[in-house]
N, C-alpha and C positions, 0 to 999 in steps of 0.2 A: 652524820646526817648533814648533808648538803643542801643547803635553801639560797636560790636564786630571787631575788625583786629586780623582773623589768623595767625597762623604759620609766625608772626617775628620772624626766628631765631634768627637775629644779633642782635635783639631790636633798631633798627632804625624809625620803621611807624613815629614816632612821630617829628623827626630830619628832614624828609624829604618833610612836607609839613606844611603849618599854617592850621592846625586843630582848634586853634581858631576864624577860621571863619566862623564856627556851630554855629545853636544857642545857648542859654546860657541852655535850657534844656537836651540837648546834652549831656549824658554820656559813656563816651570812656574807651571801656577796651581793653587792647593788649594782647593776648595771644602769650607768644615765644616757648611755646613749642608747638610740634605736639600730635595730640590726635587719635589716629587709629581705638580705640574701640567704636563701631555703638553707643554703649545705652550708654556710658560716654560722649562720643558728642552731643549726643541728651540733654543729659543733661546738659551741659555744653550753648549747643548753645540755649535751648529753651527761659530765658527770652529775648531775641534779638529781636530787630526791624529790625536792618539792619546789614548786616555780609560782611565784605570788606576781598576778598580772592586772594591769593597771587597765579598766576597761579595754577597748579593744585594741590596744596600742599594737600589740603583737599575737597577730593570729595564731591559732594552732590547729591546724587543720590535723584528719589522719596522716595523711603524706609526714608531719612534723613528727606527730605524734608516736609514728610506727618506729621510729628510728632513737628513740630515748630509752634505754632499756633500764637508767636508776628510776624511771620518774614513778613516784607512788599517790602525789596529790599534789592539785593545783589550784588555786586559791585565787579567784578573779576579784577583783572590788565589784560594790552593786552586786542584785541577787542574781544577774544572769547575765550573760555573754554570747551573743550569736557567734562570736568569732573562734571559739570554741567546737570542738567535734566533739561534743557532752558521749554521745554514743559511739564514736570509738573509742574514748578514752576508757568509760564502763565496760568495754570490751577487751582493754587492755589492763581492766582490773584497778584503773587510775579510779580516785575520789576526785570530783570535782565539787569545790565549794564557795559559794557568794560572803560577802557583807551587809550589814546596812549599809542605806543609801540615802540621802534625802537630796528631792528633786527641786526645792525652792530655787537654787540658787541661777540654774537653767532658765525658769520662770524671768526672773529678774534680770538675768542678761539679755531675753529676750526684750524685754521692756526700755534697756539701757540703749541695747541697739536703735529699739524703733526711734527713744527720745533721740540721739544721733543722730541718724538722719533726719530728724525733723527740723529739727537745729541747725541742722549744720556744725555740729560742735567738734569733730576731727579738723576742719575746714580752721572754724573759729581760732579754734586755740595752735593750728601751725601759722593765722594769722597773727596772732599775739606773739606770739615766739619768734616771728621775723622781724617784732616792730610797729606792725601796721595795727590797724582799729575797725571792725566791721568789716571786715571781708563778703559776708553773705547774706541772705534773709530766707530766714525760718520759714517752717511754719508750724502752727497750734496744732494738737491732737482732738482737743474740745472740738465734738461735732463728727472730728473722720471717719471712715467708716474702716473696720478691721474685720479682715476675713482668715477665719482659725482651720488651718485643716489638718484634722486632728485633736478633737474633745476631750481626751482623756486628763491622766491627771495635772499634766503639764497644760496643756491647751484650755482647761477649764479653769486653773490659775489665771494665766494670761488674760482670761473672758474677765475674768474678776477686777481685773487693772485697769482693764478696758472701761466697765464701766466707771469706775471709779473718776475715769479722763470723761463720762459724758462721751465716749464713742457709742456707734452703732455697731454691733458684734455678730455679726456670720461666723456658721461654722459648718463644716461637713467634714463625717467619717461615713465609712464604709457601711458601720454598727450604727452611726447615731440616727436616734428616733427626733420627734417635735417635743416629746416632753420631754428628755432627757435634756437637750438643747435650751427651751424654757428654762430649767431648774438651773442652770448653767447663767443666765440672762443675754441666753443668743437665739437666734435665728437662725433654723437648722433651712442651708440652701444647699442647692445643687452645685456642683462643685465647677462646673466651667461658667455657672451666673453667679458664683461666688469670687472668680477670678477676674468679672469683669465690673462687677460691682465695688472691689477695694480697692483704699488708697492704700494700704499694705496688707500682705499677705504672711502669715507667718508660721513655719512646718510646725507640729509638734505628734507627727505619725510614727512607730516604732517603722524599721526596717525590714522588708519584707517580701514575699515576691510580689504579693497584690504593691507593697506600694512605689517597690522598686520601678522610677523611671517616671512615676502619676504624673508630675511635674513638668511633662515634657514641652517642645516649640510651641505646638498646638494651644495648651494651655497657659502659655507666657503671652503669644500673640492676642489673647483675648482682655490682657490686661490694661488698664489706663495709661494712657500717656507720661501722668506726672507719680504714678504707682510703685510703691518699693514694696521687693519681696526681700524677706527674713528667714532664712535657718539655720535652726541650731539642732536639728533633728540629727540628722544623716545624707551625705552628700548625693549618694545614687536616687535617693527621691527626686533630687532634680536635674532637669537636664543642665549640667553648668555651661556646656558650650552653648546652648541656647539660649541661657541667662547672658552671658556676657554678650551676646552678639547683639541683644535685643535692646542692652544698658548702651554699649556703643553709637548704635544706630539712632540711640534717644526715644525708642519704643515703650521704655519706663524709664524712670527718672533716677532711678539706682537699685541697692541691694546690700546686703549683710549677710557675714558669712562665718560662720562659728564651727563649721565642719566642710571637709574635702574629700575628694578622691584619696586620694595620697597622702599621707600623713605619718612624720611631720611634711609642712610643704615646700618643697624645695624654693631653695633662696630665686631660682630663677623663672619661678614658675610666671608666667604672664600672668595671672590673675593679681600679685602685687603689682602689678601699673595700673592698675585699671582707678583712675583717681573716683571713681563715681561708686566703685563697691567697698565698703566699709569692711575690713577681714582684721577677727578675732584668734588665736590660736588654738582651738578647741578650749576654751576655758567654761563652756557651762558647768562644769562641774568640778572645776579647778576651785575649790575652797578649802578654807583651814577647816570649818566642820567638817565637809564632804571625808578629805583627807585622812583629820583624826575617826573618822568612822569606819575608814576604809582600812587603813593600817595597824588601827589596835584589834577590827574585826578579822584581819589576815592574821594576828600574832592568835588571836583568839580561837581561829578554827583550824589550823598547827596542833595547838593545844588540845584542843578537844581530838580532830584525828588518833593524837599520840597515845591518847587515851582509850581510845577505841570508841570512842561514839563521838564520830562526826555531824557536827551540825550545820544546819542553811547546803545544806547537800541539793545541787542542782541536776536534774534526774535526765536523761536521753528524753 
């Protein structure tokens, strides 16, 4: 039995759960780098039984998926994976199964970001480190106004932090109601007087076709002058070339960016010069919890499979 772990960057899979508690047939290979190219992956992945995948780091589309003829189960971290063809896998008779997942830490980097750029604290501390003393001047969160689009369980976190800072909290989803918004301690607005109403704006919408793109010039251009937008959601929510175009021109005052088109993203990409957008390496959910929930729940649902009753089974 052949078990493949994708895309370990850090090369940790192995640190963060007893993988020796497979059976003794059980041979583990770790892959830490990422592999982009269709037919090198196929080849790559084809002798595999089982392929345990690191959120969406590496798609498996049908086209992938048709041409793996060991594979019997795949094991994504988190309870679900758009990146996934859940229904042709089931059609190829493959199990597909989730882990625990806990969404805090997402929450929290959002919060890290906003303080960053309110600071100026990237700025600050490459001013310290050259020498120098006060490079910049901040500003307070006490009083700004924060616009959430995206209520759910990450977005209603965030509302929480919010006011904890004494912000004023807008939010709009597609679903969300006036009371649901209340219960939250926000203010359910329309979403292009909610982009022009904040001094930042921060995703927290799953990926989708409704919200594939929502983000777009249109709704950047409505924003304030001195306004940062925040995502850690998913990159095709917003328009990136319209984000950067709009930071350039000074149309808002910056940006933070926790998710890309492309990924990982290429050392050359323009978006690392842009000294005015704050970029994170998808780390929302890069934790030692996150992690240990992810990798003892991959050795865990192996095991159950082996067994014949798989669990956290993600259905077409």
């Amino acid at each position: 039995m052949r078990i493949a772990i994708l895309d370990d960057y850090q090369d940790v899979a192995r640190s963060f759960a007893d993988w020796s508690r497979l059976p003794g047939d059980a041979a583990l290979t770790v892959f830490t780098d990422h592999e982009s190219d269709p037919e090198a992956l196929v080849a790559r992945l084809a002798p595999f039984d089982i392929l345990c995948v690191m959120r969406e780091r590496t798609p498996l589309p049908a086209s992938i998926l048709g041409r793996l003829p060991n594979l019997r189960l795949i094991v994504t971290s988190g309870p679900a994976n758009a990146s996934i063809d859940v229904a042709a896998a089931a059609a190829r008779g493959v199990t597909v199964c989730g882990t625990p997942s806990f969404g805090y830490s997402t929450a929290e980097l959002t919060w890290a970001l906003m303080l960053s750029l309110a600071l100026r604290l990237p700025e600050q501390a490459e001013t310290m480190r050259g020498g120098g003393w006060q490079g910049e001047v901040g500003s307070r969160l006490h009083g700004a106004t924060v616009g959430i689009v995206g209520l759910g369980r990450l977005g209603s976190r965030v509302a929480r932090y919010a006011r904890a800072f004494d912000m004023t909290v807008l939010a709009w989803s597609q679903n969300l109601t006036p009371a649901r918004a209340e219960e939250c301690g926000a203010i359910l607005t329309p979403l292009d007087d909610l982009m022009a109403a904040s001094d930042y704006v921060t995703i927290h919408l799953r990926l989708s076709d409704r919200s594939r793109g929502l983000v777009g010039a249109d709704r950047i251009a409505r924003m304030k002058q001195g306004a940062y937008l925040i995502n850690t959601s998913r990159a095709p929510i917003v328009d990136t070339g319209a984000l950067v175009a709009a930071v350039r021109s000074g149309a808002i005052a910056g940006a933070a960016l926790d998710v890309f088109d492309t990924e990982p993203l290429p050392p050359d990409d323009p978006l690392r010069a842009e000294p005015n957008i704050l970029l994170t390496p998808h780390i929302g959910y890069v934790t030692r919890e996150n992690y240990a929930a992810y990798y003892d729940g991959m050795v865990e649902a192996i095991l159950a499979f082996l067994a014949g009753d798989p669990l956290r089974v993600i259905v077409p």
